[in-house]
VEXZAZA-709472 format. One record per residue (C-alpha): x, y, z. Coordinates in steps of 0.001 Angstrom, whole numbers, plus 524288, in hexadecimal, padded with zeros to 5 digits. Layout:
N
XYZ/...
***
This chain:
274
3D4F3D01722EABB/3D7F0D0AE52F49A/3D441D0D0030382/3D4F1D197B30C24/3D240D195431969/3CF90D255C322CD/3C738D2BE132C9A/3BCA4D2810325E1/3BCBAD1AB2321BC/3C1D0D1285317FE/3C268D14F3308F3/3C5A7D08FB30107/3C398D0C402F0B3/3C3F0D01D12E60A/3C45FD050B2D69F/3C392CFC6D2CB71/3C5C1D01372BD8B/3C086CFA7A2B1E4/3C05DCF8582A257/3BB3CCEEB92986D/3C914CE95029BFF/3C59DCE6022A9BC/3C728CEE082B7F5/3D2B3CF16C2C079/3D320CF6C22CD09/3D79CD056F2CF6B/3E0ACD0AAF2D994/3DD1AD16232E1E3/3E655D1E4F2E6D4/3EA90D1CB72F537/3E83AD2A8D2FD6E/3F364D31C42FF66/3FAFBD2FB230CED/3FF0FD3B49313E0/40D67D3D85312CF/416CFD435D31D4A/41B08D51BA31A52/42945D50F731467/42F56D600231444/435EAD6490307F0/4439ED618A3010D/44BB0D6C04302BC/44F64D710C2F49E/458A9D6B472EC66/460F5D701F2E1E3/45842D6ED22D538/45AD8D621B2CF37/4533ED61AD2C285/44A72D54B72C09B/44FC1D4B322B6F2/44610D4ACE2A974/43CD4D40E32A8F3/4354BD3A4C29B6A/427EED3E2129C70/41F35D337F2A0B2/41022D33F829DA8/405B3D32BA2A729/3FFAED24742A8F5/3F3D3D26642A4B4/3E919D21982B029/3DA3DD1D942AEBB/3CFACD261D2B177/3CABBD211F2BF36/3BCFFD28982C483/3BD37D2CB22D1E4/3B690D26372DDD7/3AA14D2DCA2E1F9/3A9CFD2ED42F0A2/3A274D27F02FA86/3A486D30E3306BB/395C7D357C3073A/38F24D2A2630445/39532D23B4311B2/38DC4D1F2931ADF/38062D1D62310EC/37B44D0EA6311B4/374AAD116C303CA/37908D112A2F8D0/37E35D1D172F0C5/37F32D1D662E2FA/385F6D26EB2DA07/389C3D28A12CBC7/39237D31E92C4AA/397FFD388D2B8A0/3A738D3BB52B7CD/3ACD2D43FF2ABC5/3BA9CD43E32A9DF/3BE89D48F629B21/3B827D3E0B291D0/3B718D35FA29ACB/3A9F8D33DE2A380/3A82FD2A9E2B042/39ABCD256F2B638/39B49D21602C2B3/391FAD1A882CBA2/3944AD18192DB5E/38C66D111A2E579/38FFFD12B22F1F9/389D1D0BDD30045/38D2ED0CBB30E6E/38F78D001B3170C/38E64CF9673092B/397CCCECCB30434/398D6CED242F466/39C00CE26C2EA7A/3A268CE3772DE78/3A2C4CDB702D23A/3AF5BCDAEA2D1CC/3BC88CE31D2CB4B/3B90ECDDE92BE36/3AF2ACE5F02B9FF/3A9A5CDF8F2ABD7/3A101CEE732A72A/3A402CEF0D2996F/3AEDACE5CF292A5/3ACE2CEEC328584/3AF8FCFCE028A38/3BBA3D023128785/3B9E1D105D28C38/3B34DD10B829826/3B99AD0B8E2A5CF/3B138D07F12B226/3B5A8D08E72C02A/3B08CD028F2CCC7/3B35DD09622DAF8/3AFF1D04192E7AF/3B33ED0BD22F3A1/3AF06D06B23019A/3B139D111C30ED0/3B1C9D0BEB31BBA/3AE3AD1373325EB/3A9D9D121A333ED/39E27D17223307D/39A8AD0E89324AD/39F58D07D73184E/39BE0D0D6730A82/39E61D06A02FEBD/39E80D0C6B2F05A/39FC6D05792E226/3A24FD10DC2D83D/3A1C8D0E442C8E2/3A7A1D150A2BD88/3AA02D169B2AFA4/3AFB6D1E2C2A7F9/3B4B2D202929A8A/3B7BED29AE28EE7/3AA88D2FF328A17/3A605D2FA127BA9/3A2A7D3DBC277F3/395E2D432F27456/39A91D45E026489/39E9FD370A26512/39212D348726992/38BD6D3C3225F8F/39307D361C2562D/38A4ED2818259CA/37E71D2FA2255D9/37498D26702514E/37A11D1ABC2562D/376E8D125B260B5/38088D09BA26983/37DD5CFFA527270/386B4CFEC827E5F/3887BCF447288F1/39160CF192294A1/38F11CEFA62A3C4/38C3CCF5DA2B035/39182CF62B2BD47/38B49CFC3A2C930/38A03CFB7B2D843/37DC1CF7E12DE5D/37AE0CFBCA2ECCA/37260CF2DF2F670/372FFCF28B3045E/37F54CF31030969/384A3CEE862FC02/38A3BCF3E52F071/38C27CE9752E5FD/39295CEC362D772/38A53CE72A2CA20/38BD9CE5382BCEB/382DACE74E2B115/38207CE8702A2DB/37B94CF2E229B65/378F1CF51728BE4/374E4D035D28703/370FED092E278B0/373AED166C276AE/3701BD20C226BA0/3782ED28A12677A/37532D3737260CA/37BEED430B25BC9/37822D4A7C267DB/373F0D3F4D270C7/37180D310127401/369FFD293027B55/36BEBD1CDA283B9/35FC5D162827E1C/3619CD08B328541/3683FD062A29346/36773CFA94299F1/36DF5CF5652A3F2/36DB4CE8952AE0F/3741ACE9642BAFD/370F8CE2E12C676/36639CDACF2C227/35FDBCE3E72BC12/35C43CE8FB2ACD7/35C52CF80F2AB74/356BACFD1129D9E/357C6D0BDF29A25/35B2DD161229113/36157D25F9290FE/35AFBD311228CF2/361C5D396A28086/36E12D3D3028602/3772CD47AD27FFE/38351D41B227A70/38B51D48AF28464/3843ED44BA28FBD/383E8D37AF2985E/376BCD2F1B297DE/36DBFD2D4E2A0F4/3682DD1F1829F79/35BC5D1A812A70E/35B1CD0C512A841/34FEDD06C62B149/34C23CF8672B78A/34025CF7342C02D/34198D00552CA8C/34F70D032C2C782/354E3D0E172BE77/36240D0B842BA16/367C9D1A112B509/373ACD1B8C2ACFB/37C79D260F2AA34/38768D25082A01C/3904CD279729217/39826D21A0287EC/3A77AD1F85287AF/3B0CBD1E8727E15/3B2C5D238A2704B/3AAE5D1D45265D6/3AE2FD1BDB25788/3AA08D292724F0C/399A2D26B624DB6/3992BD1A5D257F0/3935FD1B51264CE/39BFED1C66271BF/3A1A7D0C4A27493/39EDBD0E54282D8/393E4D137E28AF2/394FCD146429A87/38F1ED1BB22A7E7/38944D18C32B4BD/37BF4D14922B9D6/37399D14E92C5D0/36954D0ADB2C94A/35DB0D0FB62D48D/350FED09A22D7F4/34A98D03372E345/3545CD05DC2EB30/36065CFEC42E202/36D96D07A12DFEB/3755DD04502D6B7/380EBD0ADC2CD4D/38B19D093E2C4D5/390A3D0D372B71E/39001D04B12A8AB/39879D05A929E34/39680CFD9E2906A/39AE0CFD8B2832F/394A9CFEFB27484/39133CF2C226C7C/
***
């Protein structure tokens, strides 16, 4: 957790990291106080520093960055986003909601999404701003995880592999944000050139969403359309880790976006093959 305070408010920012292992909170750095201006030493005669063994780098976890909320201040509706981060092999889908004069509520810092993944991670980051002016909240979801590659892919064709894990997501209401969980299962085709997501469906908040992808190239992300009464549930997403030679991927994992008679809702979903 950290909090910065200035001209224009308040900025307090919360982060949760999680695993099939369970979650742990993540510190942000502190901003950096000014310092007084100290004039050079005078030189010295050289004194050559003593040898040192080498000691390797710590190695750190890969931690997405916090989209910001300065222009969505002030706005009494809702505002929901979703995106795509590429770093090496490694892919993140996010998904924010964010609400003016809003109070949110959270399931928790335990965050149950998929007790059988092994290569994807899932964040959660809340960030409120006080200002004189008005109070904005903002839940932000993640994962991420190593991508399988389009030849390992390709190497699954002909097979199909069901998948199943959970969701989590924010829903906006009036002057509320509040955090739910779901469950989803999926069965996907794979080809030589390209599969297909031939079942998705999903229940969150109450609802059952049941959809499907079009053909998608192996090196591409799917675009799942899953749809319940009025509402249309659409899903964007990949699969993570590195399968055995001829075996599909063992994880898949993305974002989605729920719309419809006036309901916002987002979040991401990651799940496992069985």
């Amino acid at each position: 957790t950290s909090t910065t305070s200035g001209t224009f408010g308040t900025i307090k920012t919360t982060t949760v990291v999680c695993s099939a292992s369970g979650c742990e909170p993540v510190k942000h750095a502190e901003p950096v106080k000014p310092v007084r201006y100290v004039p050079p030493v005078k030189p010295v005669g050289y004194v050559p520093p003593k040898p040192v063994g080498y000691v390797p780098p710590k190695p750190v976890r890969y931690v997405p960055p916090v989209e910001p909320v300065w222009d969505r201040m002030g706005s009494d509706r809702a505002t929901v986003t979703v995106g795509v981060l590429t770093t090496g092999d490694r892919y993140g889908l996010s998904a924010t909601v964010s609400q003016a004069d809003a109070k949110m509520i959270l399931v928790g810092n335990q965050i149950p999404l998929c007790h059988e993944c092994r290569f994807l991670n899932w964040y959660r980051t809340t960030t409120r701003i006080a200002s004189t002016h008005s109070n904005t909240v903002q839940i932000q979801h993640w994962i991420s995880g190593a991508v399988a590659t389009a030849a390992e892919l390709a190497g699954a064709a002909g097979k199909t592999a069901s998948y199943s894990g959970g969701l989590m997501g924010s829903v906006a209401s009036s002057g509320l944000i509040t955090e739910k969980l779901g469950h989803f299962d999926a069965r996907v085709r794979f080809g030589v050139s390209h599969y297909q997501v031939q079942n998705f469906n999903a229940a969150f908040d109450g609802r059952s969403y049941l959809g499907s992808s079009a053909s998608t190239r192996n090196d591409a992300l799917f675009n799942a359309v899953a749809t319940s009464g009025g509402r249309v549930m659409n899903t964007q997403g990949y699969f993570f880790g590195s399968p055995a030679p001829g075996t599909p991927p063992p994880e898949i994992g993305g974002h989605f976006q729920v719309t419809g008679g006036g309901y916002d809702a987002a979040g991401v979903f990651a799940g496992a093959r069985h």
